[in-house]
N, C-alpha and C positions, 0 to 999 in steps of 0.2 A: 504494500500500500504506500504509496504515495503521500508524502507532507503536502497541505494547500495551508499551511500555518502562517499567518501574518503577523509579525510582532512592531512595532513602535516607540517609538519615544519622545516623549517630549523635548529632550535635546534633540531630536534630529526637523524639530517643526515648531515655527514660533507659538508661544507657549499662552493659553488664553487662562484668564484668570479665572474665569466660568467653569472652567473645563474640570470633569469629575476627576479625582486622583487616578483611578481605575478603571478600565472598562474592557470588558470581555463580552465577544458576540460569537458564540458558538464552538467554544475552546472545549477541547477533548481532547484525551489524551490514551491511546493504546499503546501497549509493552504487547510484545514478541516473544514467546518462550521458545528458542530454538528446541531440539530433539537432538543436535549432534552438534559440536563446534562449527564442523567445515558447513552446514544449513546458515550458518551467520554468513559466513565467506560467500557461496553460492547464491544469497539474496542480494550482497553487494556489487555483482560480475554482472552486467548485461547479457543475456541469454541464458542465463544458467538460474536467473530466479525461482525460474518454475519446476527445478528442483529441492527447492528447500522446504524441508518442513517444519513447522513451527505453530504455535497455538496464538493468537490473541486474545488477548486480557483486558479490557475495557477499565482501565484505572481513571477516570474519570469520562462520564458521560460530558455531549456535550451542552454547554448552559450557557446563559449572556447574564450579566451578574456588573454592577455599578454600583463603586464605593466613591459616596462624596467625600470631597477634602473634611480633614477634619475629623470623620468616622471612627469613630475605634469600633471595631469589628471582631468579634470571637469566634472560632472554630471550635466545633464539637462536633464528636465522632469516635467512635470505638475505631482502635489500631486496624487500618490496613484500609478505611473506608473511605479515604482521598484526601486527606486536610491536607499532608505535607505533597500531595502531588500537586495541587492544586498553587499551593503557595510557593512551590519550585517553579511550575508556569508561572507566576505573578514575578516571581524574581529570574527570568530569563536563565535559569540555570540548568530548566526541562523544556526542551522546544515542545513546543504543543503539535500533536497530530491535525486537526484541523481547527479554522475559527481565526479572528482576529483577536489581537491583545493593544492596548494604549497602555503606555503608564506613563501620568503628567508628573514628573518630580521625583528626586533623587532618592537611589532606596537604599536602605541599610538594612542588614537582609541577618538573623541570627539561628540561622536553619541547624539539621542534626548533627551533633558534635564531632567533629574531623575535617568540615568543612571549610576551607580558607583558608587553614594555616599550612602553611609549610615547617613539616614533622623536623626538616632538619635544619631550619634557620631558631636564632635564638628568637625569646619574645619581644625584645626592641626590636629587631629586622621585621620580624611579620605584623610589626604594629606600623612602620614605616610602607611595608607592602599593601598592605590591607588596604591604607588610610588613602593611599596614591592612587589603590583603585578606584576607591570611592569619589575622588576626585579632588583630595584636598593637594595644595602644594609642601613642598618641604620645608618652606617656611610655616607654613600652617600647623604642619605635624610636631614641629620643632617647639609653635608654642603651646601646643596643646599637651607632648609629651608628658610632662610630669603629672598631669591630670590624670590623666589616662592610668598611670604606671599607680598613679595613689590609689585610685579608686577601683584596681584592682586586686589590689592588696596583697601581690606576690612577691613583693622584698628583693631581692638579690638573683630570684629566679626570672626576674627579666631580661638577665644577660646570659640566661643556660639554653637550652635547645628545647623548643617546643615538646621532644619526643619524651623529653622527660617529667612531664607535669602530671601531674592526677588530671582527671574530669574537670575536679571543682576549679582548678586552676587554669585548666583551659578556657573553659567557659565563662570565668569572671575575666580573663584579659581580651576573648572574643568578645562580650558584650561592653566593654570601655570602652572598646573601638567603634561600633557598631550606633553603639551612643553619643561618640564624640562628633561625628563628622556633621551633627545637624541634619539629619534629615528629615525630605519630608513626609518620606512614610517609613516606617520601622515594622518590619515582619520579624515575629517571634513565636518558633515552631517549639512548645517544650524546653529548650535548653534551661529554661532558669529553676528547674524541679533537680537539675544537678548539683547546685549548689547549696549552702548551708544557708542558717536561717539570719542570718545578718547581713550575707550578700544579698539575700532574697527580698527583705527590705531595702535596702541599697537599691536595690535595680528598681523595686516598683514604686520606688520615690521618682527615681530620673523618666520613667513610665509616665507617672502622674504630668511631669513637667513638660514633656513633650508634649505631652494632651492638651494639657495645657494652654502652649505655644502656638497648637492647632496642627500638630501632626500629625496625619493617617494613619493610625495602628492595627493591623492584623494581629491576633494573639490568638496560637492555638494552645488549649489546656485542658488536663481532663478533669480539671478544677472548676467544676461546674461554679461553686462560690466567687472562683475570680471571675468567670464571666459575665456573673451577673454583677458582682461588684464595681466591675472596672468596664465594661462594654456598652454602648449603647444602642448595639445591634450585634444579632447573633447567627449565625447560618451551621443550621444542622447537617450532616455530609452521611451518609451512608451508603454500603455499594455501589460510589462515585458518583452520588447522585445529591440534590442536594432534598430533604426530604422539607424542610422550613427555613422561612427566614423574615424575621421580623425582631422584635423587643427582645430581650433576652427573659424578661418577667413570663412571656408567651413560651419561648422556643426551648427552653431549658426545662420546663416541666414536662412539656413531653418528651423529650429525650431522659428524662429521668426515668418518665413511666415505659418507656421501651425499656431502658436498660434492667428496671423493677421485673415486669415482666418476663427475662429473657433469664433471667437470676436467681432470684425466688432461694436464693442461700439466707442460714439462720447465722448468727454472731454470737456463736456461744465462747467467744476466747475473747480476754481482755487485748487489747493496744497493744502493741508494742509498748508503747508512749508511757501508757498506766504500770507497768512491772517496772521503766526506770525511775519514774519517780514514788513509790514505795522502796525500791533499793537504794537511793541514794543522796546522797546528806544532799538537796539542791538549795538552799536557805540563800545563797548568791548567785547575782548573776552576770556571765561575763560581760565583757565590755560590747555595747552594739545589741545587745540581745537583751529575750526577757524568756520566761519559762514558767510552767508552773510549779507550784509547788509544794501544792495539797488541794483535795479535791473530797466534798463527802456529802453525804446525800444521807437526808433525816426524815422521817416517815412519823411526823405527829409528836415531833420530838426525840424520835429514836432512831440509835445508825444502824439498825438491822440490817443485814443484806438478805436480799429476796424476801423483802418486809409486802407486806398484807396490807391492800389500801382500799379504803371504803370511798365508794364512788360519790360525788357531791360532797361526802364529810370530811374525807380527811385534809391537813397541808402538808405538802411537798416542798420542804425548803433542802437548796442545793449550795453550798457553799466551796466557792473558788479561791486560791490564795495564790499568790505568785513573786516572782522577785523578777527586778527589771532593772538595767544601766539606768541610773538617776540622772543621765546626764540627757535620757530619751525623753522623748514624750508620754505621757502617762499611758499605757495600755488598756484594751477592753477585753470586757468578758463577754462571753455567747454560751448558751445552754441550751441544748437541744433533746427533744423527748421523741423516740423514735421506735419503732415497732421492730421484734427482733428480726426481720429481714432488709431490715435496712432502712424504710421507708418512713421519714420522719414525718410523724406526727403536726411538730409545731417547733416553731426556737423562739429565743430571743436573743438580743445585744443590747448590752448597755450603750450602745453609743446612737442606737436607734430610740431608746427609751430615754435617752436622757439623766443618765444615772451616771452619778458622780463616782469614781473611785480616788480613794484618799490613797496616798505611801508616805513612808516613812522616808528621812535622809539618806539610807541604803538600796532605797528603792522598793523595798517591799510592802505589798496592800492583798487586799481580799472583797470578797464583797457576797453579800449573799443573796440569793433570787427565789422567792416564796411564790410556791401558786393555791394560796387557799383555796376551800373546801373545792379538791381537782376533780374538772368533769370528766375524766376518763372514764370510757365505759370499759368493762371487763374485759380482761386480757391482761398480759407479759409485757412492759415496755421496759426499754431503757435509756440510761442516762449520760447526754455526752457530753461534755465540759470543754473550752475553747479559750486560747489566750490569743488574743488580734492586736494588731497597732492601732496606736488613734482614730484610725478612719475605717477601723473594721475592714480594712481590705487582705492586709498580709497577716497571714496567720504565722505565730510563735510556734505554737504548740498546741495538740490536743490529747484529749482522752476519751477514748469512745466503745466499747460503752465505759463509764465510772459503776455506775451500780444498776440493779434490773429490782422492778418489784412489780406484785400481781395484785390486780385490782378487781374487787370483787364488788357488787351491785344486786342492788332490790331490782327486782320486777326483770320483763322481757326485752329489752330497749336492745337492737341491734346498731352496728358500728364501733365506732371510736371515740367517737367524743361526745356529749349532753349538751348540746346550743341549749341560750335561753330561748324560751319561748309563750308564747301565751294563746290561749284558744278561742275562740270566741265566734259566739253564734250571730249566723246569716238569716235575717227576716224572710217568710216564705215571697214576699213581696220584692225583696230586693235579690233573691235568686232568682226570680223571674224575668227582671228587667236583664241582668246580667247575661240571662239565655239568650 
């Protein structure tokens, strides 16, 4: 098969200020599975194509799809379902099999980790390389260097060779770079779920600021919380298809209730998250970071586990503690009551509610979140506990579940939860007009 693939740029056409950051009119993209090496060689040779044998793979269907400037835009999709295809065609790094592609404004592209560096230059050379492509000059690089180098936060290892870094290290001097050149749209496929939780905030600060600025962000994650956090449009991708795409408030619950549905697994094991913090003295926290650092769940006053709860009557209070860099921003809490397959219930965040958390000089606070007489109707839930930054976007830490307890109920009442509600009778008169 033949390419009819059109690709564009806005440096190659005077650049209109109207003009959407992206636009795609019928971009698709199919992969080739040969059956033998020399089937590759054979479809390359003029007359001998029709030798070759090979399958195609339809990796993404084709779609026409337009992101105004500005947009920050989120990808969701279970592994294999087109996001990072899709965002390889937006950054010119996958020619598309057929369709035209525009892209108005420079991109800074933070796709799967290996990509751009050269394994055997040190990390100044492939910061000076990087930067060059991107289009900055060497004066520019020269005054951005130390920036870059800081807010990578590799010390010494920026004069060693690429090939010797960890992950986490790769990917915080990939995204320095990636972040420094100004651009006007910033594609980020995953990488920043490699790093620790101080880079993590780090990056979704310089995030925020680019937004900010009114830069076009693509962000794929399978952090459904960032997308609705941080997006304000979202496009659901499955089988290369795009299945929704609208608010993130809209498209993210149903891709939840697909993945609910497709799942249907119980959570009978605590966190990871929950076994460190019972093992370990965490009363401090280091520099850049916060964590928690007790977490307990009281059932009408009692820390029973797998405590007994009367439906309407009893209160559920959950109590969060944590320690944080005093030199940060005060952190927030989120609690979340969730059914043991996953499927939460309800949360809250303090920072939605409006709820002050105090700390001390060290940094350390707590806070506690009561739900009197709780309407859950009968059944097993559990209890998740969440340490966020200021803005509720970057999560610290969680624990999920903390504690489970089974709620037991008068009467026949099906579901989940007891709305309020009140009854009230229709005159035979005013049923009639209403017919």
């Amino acid at each position: 098969m033949s390419s009819n693939a059109n690709v564009t740029s806005a440096r190659q056409a005077p650049r209109q200020e109207a003009a959407p950051a992206i636009v795609l009119e019928g971009i698709g993209k199919t992969f080739r599975m040969y059956q033998r090496p020399v089937d590759r060689l054979f479809y390359q040779l003029p007359g001998l194509a029709r030798f070759s044998r090979y399958q195609e793979i339809r990796g993404l269907h084709p779609l026409d799809l337009t992101i105004r400037r500005g947009e920050v835009v989120g990808l969701v999709g279970r592994n294999g379902a087109g996001k990072s295809t899709l965002l390889q065609l937006v950054c010119n790094t996958l020619p598309p099999t057929q369709g035209n592609l525009q892209v108005n404004g420079k991109i800074a592209a933070l796709l799967e980790l290996g990509a751009g560096f050269n394994p055997e230059f040190t990390g100044r050379e492939n910061v000076y390389l990087s930067a060059s492509i991107a289009g900055l000059t060497r004066r520019e690089i020269d005054a951005r260097f130390d920036s870059i180098a800081e807010f990578s936060g590799i010390g010494n290892f920026i004069d060693q060779p690429v090939k010797t870094y960890s992950s986490g290290m790769y990917v915080r001097l990939a995204f320095a770079v990636a972040t420094s050149v100004s651009p006007d749209i910033l594609v980020v496929d995953e990488a920043l779920s490699v790093g620790d939780g101080a880079f993590a905030r780090q990056s979704f600060d310089r995030i925020m600021a680019l937004r900010d600025a009114g830069a076009t962000i693509l962000f794929c994650s399978h952090s459904l919380y960032q997308v609705e956090a941080l997006c304000d449009r979202a496009l659901w991708i499955e089988g290369g298809e795009v299945m929704a795409d609208g608010k993130p408030s809209v498209v993210v619950p149903r891709y939840q209730q697909f993945l609910d549905a497709g799942a249907q697994q119980g959570r009978g094991v605590r966190d990871s998250a929950a076994e460190e913090i019972t093992q370990q003295n965490r009363s401090s926290a280091p520099s850049g970071q916060a964590h928690l650092t007790g977490t307990q769940v009281w059932i009408d006053g009692s820390a029973e586990e797998h405590a007994e709860v009367e439906s309407g009557v009893s209160t559920l209070d959950v109590d969060v503690s944590f320690a944080s860099d005093p030199t940060l921003p005060c952190p927030t809490i989120a609690v979340t009551i969730s059914t043991p397959d996953g499927r939460i219930v309800t949360s809250a965040g303090s920072w939605e509610d409006g709820a002050e958390l105090e700390r001390d000089a060290q940094g350390r606070g707590g806070l506690r979140l009561s739900f009197p007489h709780l309407s859950l109707l009968k059944g097993e839930y559990w209890v998740g506990a969440y340490l966020f930054c200021e803005r509720g976007l970057h999560s610290y830490e969680w624990v999920d579940p903390v504690s489970s307890f089974m709620v037991r109920q008068q009467g026949v009442a099906r579901g989940v939860v007891a709305l309020p509600r009140r009854w009230q009778a229709i005159p035979a008169s005013l049923q009639h007009e209403q017919a």
